[in-house]
N, C-alpha and C positions, 0 to 999 in steps of 0.2 A: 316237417312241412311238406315232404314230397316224397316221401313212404309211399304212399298210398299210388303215386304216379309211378312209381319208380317198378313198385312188383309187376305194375300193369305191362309196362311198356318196357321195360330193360331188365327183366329176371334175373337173364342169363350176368349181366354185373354182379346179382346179388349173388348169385352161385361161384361165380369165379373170385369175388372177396374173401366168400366166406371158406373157403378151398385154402388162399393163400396163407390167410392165417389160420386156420387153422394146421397144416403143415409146416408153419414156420418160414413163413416166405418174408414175409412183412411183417412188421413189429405193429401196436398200439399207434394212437394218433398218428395215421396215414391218411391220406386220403387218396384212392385211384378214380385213376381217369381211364373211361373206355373211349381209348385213340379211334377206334372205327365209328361210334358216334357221336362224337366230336366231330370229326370231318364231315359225318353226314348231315351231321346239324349247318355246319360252315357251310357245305356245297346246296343246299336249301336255300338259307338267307343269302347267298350270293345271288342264285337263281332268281331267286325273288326280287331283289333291290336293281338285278341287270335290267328286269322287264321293268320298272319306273326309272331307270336312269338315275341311281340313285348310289354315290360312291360310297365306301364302306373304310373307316377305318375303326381296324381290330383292338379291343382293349384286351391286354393282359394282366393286369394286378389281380383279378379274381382267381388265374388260376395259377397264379406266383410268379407270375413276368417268366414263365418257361419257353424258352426257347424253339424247342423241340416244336412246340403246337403252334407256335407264331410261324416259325417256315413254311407250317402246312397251309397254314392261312394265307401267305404271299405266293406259293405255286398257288392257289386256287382264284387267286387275282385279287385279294386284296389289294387297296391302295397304299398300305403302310400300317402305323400303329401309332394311335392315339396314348403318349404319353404320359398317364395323367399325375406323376414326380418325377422331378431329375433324374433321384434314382433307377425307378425305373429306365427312363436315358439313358443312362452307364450300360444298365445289362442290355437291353438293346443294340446298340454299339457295340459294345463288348463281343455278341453275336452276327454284326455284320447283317442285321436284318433294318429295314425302312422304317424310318421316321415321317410318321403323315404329317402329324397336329403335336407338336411340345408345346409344355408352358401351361395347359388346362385340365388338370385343375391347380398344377401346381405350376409355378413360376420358375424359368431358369434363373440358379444363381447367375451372380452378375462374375464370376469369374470362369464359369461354364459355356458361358454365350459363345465365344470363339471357336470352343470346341469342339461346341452341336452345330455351330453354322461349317463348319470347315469340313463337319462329316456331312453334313445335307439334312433339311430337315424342309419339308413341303411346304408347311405353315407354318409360325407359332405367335400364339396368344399372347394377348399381352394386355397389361391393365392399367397402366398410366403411361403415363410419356415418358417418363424417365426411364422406363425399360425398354420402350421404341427406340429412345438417345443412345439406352448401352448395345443393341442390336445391330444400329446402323454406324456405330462407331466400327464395330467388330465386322461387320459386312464389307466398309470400306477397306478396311486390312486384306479381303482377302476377295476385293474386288467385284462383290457381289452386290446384288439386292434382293435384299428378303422380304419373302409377302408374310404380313403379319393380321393378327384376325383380332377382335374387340371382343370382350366377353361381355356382354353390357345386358343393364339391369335398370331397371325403377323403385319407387317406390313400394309398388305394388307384389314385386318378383320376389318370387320362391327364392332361397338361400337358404342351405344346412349350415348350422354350426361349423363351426372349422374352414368353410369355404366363404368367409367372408370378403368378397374380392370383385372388382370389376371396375367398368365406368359406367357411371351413372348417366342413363339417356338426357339428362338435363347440362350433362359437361362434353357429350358429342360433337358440337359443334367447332367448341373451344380445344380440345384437344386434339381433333382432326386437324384445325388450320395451323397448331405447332408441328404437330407428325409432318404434315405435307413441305415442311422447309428442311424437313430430313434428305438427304439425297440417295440413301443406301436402304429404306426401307418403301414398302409399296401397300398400304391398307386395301385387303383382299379376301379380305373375311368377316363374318359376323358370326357369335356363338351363343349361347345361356346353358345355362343347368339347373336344376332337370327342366323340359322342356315337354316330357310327359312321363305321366305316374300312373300307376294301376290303381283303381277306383275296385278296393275287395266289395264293395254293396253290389254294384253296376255287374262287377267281372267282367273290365270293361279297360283298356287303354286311353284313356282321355288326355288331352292334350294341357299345358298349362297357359299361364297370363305369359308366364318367358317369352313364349315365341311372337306375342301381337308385340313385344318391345323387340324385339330382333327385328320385323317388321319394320315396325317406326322407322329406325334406325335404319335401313335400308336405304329406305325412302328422303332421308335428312341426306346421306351420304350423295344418291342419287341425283335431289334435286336442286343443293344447296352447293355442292363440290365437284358434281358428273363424275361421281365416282359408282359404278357397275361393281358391286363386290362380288367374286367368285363363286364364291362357297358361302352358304348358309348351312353352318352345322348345327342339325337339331338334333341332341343324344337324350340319351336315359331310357331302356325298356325299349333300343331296338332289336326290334324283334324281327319275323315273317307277319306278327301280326297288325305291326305298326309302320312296316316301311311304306306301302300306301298313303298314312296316313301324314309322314314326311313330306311325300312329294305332294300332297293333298295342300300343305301347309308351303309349299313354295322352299323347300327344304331342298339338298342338295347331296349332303352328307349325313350318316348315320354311323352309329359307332357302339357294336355290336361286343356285347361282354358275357353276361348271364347266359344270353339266348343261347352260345355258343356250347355252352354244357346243359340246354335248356331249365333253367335255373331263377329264370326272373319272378316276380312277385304272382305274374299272367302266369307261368307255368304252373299253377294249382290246378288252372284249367283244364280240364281231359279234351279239351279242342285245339289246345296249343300245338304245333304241330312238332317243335324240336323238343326231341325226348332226353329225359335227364343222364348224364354223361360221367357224373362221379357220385363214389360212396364213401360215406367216411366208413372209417375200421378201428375199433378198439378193442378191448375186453375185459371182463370182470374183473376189478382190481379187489374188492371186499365188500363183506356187508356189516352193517353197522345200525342198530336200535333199530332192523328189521326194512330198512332200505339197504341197496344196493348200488356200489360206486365203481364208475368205468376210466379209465386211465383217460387223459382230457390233453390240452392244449390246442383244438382245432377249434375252440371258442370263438363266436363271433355275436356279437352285443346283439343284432338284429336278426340272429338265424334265425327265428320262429319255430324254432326246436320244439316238437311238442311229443312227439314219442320215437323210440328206436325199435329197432329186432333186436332178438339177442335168442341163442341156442350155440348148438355143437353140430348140427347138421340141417340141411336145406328143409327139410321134412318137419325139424322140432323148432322153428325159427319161430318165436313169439315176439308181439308187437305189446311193447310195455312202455308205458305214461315217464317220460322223462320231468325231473320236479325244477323248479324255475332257478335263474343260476344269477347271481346278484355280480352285476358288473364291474362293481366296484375292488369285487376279490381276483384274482390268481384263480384261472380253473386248472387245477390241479386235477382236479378230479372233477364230474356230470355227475348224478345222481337219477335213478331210477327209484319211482314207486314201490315196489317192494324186491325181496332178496328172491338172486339171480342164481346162478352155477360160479362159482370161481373159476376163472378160467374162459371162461366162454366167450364167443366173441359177439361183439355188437358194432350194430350197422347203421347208421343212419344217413339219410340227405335231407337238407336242411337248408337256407341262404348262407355263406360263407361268404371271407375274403381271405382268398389265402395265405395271402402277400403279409395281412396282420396276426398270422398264427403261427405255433411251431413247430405245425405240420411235417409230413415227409410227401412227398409229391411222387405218386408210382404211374408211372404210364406203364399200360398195359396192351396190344394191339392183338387180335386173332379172338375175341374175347365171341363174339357172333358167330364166329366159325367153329365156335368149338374146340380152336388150339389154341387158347391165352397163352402170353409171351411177354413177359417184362421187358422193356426196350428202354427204359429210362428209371433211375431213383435221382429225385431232384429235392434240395431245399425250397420252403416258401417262398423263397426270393430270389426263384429262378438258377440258382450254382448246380451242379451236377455232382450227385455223391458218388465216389467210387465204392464198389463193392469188393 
């Protein structure tokens, strides 16, 4: 999907990949991260979102809740990190790094709540009242009150599969006036998801119906309860190109993932201004009835996987028709159009999530200067390998 961006604007990745494996640095299903644009990606959409006032917090599940790249993101003034599983929560924690927004998209368990509130956590989402109940039970223990955010939705609102969750703007009322006899919790937020999506016709960020329901809901809270909510978090596809269009929308918050390895659906774009920041790495595993198969596990159902490189040297690097990969199976193995070099390595960038592969996570930093420098091999989900 991003081949074509990638030789444009980050070469020097493609060279320092295909270097590593091929001298045996890195094994098959890797994926690296160039740390220096990465951060220069970060320090962009910082810049960008400080000139609209617009706070940031950092998602890491895309590039496997890694530690390492989350620190860099809260020196460069991040507000914290957007959660979006418990688990992720543990490694965060774990790491001693801020908690912005938990609970969206996924829910603290109910025996977790004391946990994450006793380490600190800015805001968290919540979708019924009964999860406001176990918050501000747990808040009372330890003396606090936590502001907690709505993720709210209509009939009308975007919903992915899997993330079927919220209050419905027709039960805000009713659920507000139970919250409000809460004494340990404090409604301080409004959220949805996705709130905008990349329109491929347009090549264009457009906004969705989510956020005129976050609106509503504002407005109900405001004039029904006087209740001023903090934070209006609008996410999905924050980018440089859309935090504008955030604050355009009365938005407060944004919560920056792809753009951060310039990676989002908008980054087909040759206008997009954060340039792509990782490559996947494999190599000719065998050929078979005259196709060609490359060692696999960095699968991701929505990559838009449409071709890779593949050679032995910068010079003989060929761009070959990767063939479609049926989600239902185990990628064991990718598959390429026709037969390859055994051996050889192959390169591709693509949409991923890290966090759902069995990746190996190589950060690399000096990769621009000309001295590449392994400074980290991390699991998908963020553990640190020893070498």
């Amino acid at each position: 999907m991003f081949i074509d961006i990638l030789i444009e604007k980050n070469p020097k990745l493609i060279q320092t990949a295909l270097s590593l494996h091929t001298n045996g640095t890195i094994m098959p299903d890797s994926y690296i991260i160039d740390v220096d644009i990465f951060k220069e990606n970060a320090e962009l959409i910082k810049a960008e979102s400080d000139k609209h006032n617009i706070n940031l917090y950092y998602m890491t599940k895309q590039i496997g809740r890694n530690p390492y790249l989350a620190k860099i993101l809260e020196d460069l003034g991040y507000s914290g990190a957007v959660a979006v599983d418990f688990k992720e929560t543990e490694v965060l924690m774990k790491n001693n790094l801020k908690l912005g927004n938990t609970g969206h998209l996924v829910q603290i368990p109910s025996k977790m709540i004391g946990k994450v509130l006793k380490y600190g956590t800015e805001i968290m989402t919540v979708y019924s009242f009964e999860k406001a109940c176990e918050i501000s039970e747990e808040a009372e223990k330890l003396g606090i009150i936590q502001d907690i955010m709505f993720r709210i939705l209509d009939e009308k609102s975007s919903i992915y599969p899997g993330q079927e969750a919220g209050v419905d703007l027709c039960d805000l009322e009713d659920i507000t006036k139970k919250i409000l006899t809460l004494k340990n919790v404090r409604i301080n937020g409004l959220t949805s998801f996705p709130c905008f999506l990349y329109n491929e016709t347009n090549n264009t960020i457009e906004k969705t119906e989510n956020i005129g329901v976050i609106l509503k809901a504002y407005n109900i809270l405001k004039e029904k309860f006087n209740i001023k909510v903090k934070e209006l978090n609008l996410p999905s596809s924050t980018c440089i190109e859309n935090i504008k269009m955030i604050k355009e929308n009365e938005g407060t918050h944004g919560e920056p993932g792809h753009a951060l390895t310039g990676t989002t659906p908008f980054h087909v774009n040759r206008k997009a201004v954060e340039k792509p920041a990782y490559v996947y790495v494999s190599e000719i595993s065998h050929n078979f009835r005259g196709k060609s198969y490359f060692f696999a596990g960095g699968h991701y159902r929505r990559s838009h996987m449409k071709n890779v490189l593949t050679g032995s040297s910068y010079e003989n690097l060929t761009k070959v028709n990767t063939e479609d990969f049926d989600p239902n199976n185990i990628d064991y193995y990718l598959g390429l159009s026709k037969e390859q070099k055994i051996g050889d390595t192959v390169l591709g960038c693509f949409r991923t999530q890290f966090f759902v592969t069995r990746s190996d996570i190589i950060l690399v930093e000096g990769i621009q200067s000309g001295k590449p420098q392994i400074i980290g091999r991390y699991t998908a989900l963020g553990e640190r390998i020893e070498v």
